[in-house]
N, C-alpha and C positions, 0 to 999 in steps of 0.2 A: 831100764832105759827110758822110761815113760816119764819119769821124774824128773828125767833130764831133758826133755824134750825141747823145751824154750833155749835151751843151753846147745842143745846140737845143730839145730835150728840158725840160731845167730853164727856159733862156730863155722858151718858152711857158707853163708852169706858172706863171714869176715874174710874166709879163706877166698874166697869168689872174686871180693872186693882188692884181696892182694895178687889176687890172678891178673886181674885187671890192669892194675898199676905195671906188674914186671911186665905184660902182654904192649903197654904203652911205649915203656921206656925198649923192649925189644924193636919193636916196630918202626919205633926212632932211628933207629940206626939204617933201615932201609927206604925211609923217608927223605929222599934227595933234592927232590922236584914237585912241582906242583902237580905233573901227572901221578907220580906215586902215593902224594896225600890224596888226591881225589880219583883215580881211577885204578889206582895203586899197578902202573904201569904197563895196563892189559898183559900183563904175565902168568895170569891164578890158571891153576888147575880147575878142571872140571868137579870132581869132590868139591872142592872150598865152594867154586861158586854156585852149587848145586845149593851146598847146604847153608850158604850165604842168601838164597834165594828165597828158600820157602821158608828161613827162621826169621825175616824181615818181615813176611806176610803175619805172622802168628806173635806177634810182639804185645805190648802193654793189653794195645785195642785186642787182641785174641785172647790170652790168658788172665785177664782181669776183666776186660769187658765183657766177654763172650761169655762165659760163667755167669756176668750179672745179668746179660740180654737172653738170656737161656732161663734162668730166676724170674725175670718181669716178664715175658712175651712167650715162653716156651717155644714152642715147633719153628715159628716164625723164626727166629735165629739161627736155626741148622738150615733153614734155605743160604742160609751166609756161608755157611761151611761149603755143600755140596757146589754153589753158584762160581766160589772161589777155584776151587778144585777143577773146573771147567775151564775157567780164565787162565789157568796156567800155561795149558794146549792153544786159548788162542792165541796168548802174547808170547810166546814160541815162535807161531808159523805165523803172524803178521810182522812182529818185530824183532825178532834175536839176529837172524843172520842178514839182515841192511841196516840196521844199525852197527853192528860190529865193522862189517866191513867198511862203511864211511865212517867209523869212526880213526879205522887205520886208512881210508883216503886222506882224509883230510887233517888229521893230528887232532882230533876232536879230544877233550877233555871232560864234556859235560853236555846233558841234554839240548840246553839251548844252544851249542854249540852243532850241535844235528841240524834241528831246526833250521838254522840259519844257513846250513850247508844244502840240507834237500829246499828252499823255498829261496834263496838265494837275497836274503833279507836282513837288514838290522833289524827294523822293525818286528819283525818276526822273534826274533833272541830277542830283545827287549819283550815283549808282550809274555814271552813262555818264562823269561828271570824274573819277572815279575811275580808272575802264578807262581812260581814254585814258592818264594819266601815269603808270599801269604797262605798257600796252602803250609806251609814247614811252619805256619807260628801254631794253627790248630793242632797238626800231626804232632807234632814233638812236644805241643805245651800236653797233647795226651800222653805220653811215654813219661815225663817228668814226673807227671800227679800218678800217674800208675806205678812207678817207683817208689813214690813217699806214700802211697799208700798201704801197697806191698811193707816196706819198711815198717812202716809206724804199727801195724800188726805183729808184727816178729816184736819189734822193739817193748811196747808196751805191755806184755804178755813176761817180761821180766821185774823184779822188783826196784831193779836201779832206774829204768825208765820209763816205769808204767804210766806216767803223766808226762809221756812226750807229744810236742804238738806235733801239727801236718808242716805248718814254716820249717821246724829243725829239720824235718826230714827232707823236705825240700831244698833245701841247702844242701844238706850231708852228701843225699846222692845227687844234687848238681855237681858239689865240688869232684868227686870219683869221677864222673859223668866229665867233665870240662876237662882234667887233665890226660885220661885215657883219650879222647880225641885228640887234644893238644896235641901230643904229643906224637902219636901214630897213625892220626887221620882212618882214612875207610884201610891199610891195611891190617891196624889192630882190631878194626870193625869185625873184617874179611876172617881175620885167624878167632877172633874171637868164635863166630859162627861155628865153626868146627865142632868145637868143644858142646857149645850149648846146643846146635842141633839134634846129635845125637842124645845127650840127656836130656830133651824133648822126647825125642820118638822112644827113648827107653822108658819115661815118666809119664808117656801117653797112653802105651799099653798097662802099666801098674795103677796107674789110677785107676783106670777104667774095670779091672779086676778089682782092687780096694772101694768101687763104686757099688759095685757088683754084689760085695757082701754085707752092706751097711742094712738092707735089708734081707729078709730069710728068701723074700720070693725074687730078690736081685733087680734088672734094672727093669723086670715086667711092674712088680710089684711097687717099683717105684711110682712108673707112669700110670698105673692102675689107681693110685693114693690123690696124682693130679689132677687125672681124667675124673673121676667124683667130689674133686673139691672144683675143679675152675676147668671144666671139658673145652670151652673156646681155644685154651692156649695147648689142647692136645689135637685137638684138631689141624688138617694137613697145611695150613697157613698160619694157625697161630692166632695169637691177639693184633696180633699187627694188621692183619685182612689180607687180602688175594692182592691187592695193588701194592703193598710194601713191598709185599715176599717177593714179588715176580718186578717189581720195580729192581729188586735187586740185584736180578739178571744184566740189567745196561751197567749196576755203578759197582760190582763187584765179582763181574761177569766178564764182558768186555771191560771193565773200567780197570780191572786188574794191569791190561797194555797201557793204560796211563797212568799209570804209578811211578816217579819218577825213581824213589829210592829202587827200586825194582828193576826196572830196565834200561837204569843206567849201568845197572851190574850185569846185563847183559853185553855189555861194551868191556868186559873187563878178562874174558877168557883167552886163553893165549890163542886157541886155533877156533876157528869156526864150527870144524867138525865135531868138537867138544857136545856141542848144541844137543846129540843124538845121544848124548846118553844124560846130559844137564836136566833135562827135562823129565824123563822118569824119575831120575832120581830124585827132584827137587819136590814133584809131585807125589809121591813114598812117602816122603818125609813130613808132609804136610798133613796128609791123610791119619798116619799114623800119632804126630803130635793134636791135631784134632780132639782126636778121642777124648782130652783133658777137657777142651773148651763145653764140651757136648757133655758128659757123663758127670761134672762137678755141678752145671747148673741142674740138670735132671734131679737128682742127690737132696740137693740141698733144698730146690723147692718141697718137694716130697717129705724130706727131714722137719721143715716147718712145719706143715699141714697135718703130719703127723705127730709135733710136738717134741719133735725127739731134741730139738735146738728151737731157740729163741728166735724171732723173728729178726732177719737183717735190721741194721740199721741203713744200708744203703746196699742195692743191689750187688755194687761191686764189690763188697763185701766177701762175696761168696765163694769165691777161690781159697783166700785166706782163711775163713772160716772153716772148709773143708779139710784144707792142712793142717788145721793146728787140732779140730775135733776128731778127724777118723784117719787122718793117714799115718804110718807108724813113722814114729820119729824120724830114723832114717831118709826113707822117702821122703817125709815133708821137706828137712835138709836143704834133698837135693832136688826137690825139683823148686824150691823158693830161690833157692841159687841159680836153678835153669830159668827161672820168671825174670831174674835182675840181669841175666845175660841175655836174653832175650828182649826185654826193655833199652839194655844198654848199649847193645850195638844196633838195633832200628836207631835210638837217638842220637849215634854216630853217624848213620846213614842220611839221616833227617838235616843235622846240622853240617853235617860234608855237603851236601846238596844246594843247599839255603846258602853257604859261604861261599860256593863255587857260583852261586846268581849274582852274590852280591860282590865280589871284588874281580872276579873276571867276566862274566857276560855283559851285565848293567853296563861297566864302564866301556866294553869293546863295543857296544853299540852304541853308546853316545858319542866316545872319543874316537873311537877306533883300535882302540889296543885296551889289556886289561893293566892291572896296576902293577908299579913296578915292583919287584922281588914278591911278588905273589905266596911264596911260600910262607914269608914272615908275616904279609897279611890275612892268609888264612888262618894262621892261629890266634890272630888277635880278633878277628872278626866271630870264631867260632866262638871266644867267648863268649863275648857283647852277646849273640845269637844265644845261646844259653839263659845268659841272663834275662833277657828280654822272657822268650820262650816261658820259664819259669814265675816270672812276674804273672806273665799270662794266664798259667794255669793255675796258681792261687787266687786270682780274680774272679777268672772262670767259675772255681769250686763256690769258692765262699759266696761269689752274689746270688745262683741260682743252683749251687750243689747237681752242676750238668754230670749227666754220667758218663765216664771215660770212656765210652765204646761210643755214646752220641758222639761225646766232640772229636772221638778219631773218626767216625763215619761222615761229619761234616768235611775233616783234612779231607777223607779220601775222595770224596763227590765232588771237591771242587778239583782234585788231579785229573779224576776220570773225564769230569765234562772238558776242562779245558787242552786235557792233550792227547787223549783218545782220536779223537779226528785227525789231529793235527801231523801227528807220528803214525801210530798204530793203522789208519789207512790213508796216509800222506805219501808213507815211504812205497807204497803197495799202488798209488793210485796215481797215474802222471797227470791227470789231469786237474788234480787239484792247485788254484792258486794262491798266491799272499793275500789278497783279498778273504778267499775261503778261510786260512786259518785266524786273519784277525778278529775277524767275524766270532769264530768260533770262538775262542780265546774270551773276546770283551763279553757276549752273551752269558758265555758259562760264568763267570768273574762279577758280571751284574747280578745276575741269580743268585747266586751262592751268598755274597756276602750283603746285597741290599733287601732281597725279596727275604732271603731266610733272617737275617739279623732283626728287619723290622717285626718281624712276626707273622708276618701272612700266610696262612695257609693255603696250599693252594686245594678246587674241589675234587671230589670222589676217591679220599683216600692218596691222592699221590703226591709224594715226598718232592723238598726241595729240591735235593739231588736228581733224582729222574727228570725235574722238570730240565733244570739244566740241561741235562745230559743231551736229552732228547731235542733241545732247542739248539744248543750246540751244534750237534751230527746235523741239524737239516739244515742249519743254516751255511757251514763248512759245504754240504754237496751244493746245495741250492744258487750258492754264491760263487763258486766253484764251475759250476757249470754256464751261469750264465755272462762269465768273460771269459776273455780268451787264452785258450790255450798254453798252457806258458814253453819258454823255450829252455830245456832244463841242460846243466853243464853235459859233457860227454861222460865222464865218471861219475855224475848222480845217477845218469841215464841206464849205462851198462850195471852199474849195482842192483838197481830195479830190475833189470829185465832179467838177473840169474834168479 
């Protein structure tokens, strides 16, 4: 079997990739409406959305990044793991059940469609369609380069394409990647999740045992190999320092409730009640797919240090590298085919989201209505969006070889700063007003993309994102508090007050 490894390897990815397609072209048929491509007609079961939920969180940025930030920084990365795991329970009990319910007041179809419903504003939709399809060119251009990177390790580990570039691969899985959305929008996202969740949470426990044995004294022995070559990054913050780790609390913490692909799929469950079991289960399955993110970078730093593999060429590297050295063929298979289905429906998620800002919200806030036949311009927009997207993330790579877990921690910092406040204690808070969320909105939006693009660091260790975050939230209460009052409809009001 060992011979054939590269051979069973790509067979599973190929078979993955035809899952995908039949998973597209099914899904088409129950694709009628533009609520169906993007909300996929709040009909899902509690299971889908469960495991829709926390396979969204653990995508490119988790099993390719996480691996590599676990490899550079150690300890410091599992505060992402545990921090996240917390953030489930809060954006539960702040946002799941008032946003569903407005979202069946009001025929809502999409986040800034909320928005505009609890703040009673264009301007409001306009400012939050905006965030999203600048936060969706970071978020998704990291899913793309985490698939052709993913790819191009399988690929070139054979003799027919061992000199394949990162471009073909970036193509190859755009093209899969554009027509499985085309075609079935977030409900082939939604059915897809099924599948790849649970060979997550099966391939999190297996690695984690395959982790286990690569050394004789297992995962002690492993950290005992790091803690005497580089003790900082085993230490309980890591290399990163006390201010990353615990910074990480507001942007993947709390910031989890501003994750748009995330708790727009909370608007997607058929009953509310669902909620009560949605949430163990989503958080299970998180925990348990974890394991991969945690136990391959441990492994693998350890495996260097110890000589037993070459050193990375690039952090993110390390997933792959783990599969293809120590996991038995099989396993690697399936779980490189659970990594491209885990990549592939986040960037369904990502490009539903960004498509639904940009031909329905944008335009109902400027004109007042969104575009007509919506349907048929979702799929043409999702391309363009793709395209773009992908353009992105070959740029991204090649000018400063950014690491895919950085440029998805930038997407997510700027969702968290700018609609944490806005939503997550907007819908909880009557007193917040339009003023408060513009505020927040432009603040977090300035941050993010002038103060971090230009370079500035800001002092004593804390990250751009926290700055954000943390300017965001005060400025949202602060400005919020100091006008008045607002007079909110009778059905926002009663939503809020159950």
């Amino acid at each position: 079997m060992e011979a054939f490894r590269q051979e069973i390897i790509l067979g599973a990815v190929f078979l993955y990739m035809v899952f995908c397609i039949a998973t597209g072209l099914w899904a088409m048929k129950r694709t009628k409406s533009s609520s169906d491509f993007f909300i996929a007609g709040r009909g899902l079961g509690p299971i889908v959305v469960a495991l829709a939920l926390f396979s969204s969180t653990l995508s490119g940025f988790g099993f390719v990044g996480g691996p590599g930030l676990v490899y550079s920084i150690g300890v410091s990365a599992f505060w992402m793991v545990v921090i996240s795991s917390a953030g489930y329970a809060i954006g539960f009990f702040l946002v799941s059940k008032r946003i569903r319910m407005i979202a069946e007041l009001r025929n809502c179809i999409s986040l800034p469609d909320i928005a505009a419903a609890r703040y009673n504003s264009e301007l409001v939709r306009f400012l939050m369609a905006v965030t999203i399809v600048l936060g969706v060119m970071g978020y998704l251009a990291t899913q793309i380069l985490a698939m052709a990177v993913v790819m191009q390790a399988i690929l070139s580990g054979t003799a027919m394409f061992a000199d394949i570039g990162l471009v073909t691969c970036v193509a190859i899985s755009s093209a899969v990647l554009i027509f499985y959305c085309v075609t079935g929008g977030i409900i082939a996202s939604v059915y897809t999740d099924v599948v790849q969740g649970a060979i997550m949470m099966i391939a999190g426990t297996l690695i984690l045992f395959t982790a286990m044995s690569v050394f004789e004294g297992g995962m002690q022995e492993a950290t005992s190999i790091i803690l005497a070559n580089d003790s900082e990054s085993m230490m309980p913050f890591g290399a990163a320092g006390v201010m990353a780790s615990l910074g990480w609390f507001f942007v993947f913490g709390l910031g989890l409730a501003g994750q748009p692909h995330l708790i727009t799929k909370m608007m997607m469950n058929r009953n509310i009640s669902d909620n009560r079991s949605i949430l163990p289960m989503s958080l299970f399955g998180y925990i348990m797919a974890a394991l991969l993110w945690i136990s391959i970078g441990v492994v693998i730093r350890a495996a260097v240090i110890d000589g037993v593999i070459d050193p990375l060429a690039l952090p993110d590297d390390a997933a792959s590298v783990f599969l293809s050295v120590f996991a038995n063929p099989l396993l690697a298979g399936i779980v490189f085919a659970g990594l491209f289905a885990a990549i592939m429906s986040t960037s369904d998620a990502f490009l539903n989201i960004g498509t639904a800002a940009i031909i329905h919200d944008i335009p109902k806030a400027i004109h007042g209505h969104s575009v007509k036949n919506e349907l048929m311009w979702a799929r043409i927009v999702t391309v363009l969006l793709a395209i773009v997207a992908a353009s992105f993330a070959l740029y991204s790579h090649f000018k400063d070889a950014t690491l895919v877990a950085l440029l998805g921690a930038f997407g997510w910092a700027t969702f968290a700063a700018s609609i944490f406040p806005v939503i997550a204690i907007g819908l909880n808070w009557k007193r917040a007003t339009v003023m408060g969320a513009v505020a927040a909105i432009v603040s977090a939006l300035v941050i993010n993309f002038f103060v971090q693009l230009a370079g500035i660091v800001p002092p004593y260790g804390i990250s751009g994102g926290l700055l954000s975050f943390l300017t965001s939230l005060v400025l949202f209460i602060g400005v919020s508090l100091a006008g008045t009052e607002p007079e909110l409809p009778d059905d926002i009001r009663r939503a809020m007050d159950i």
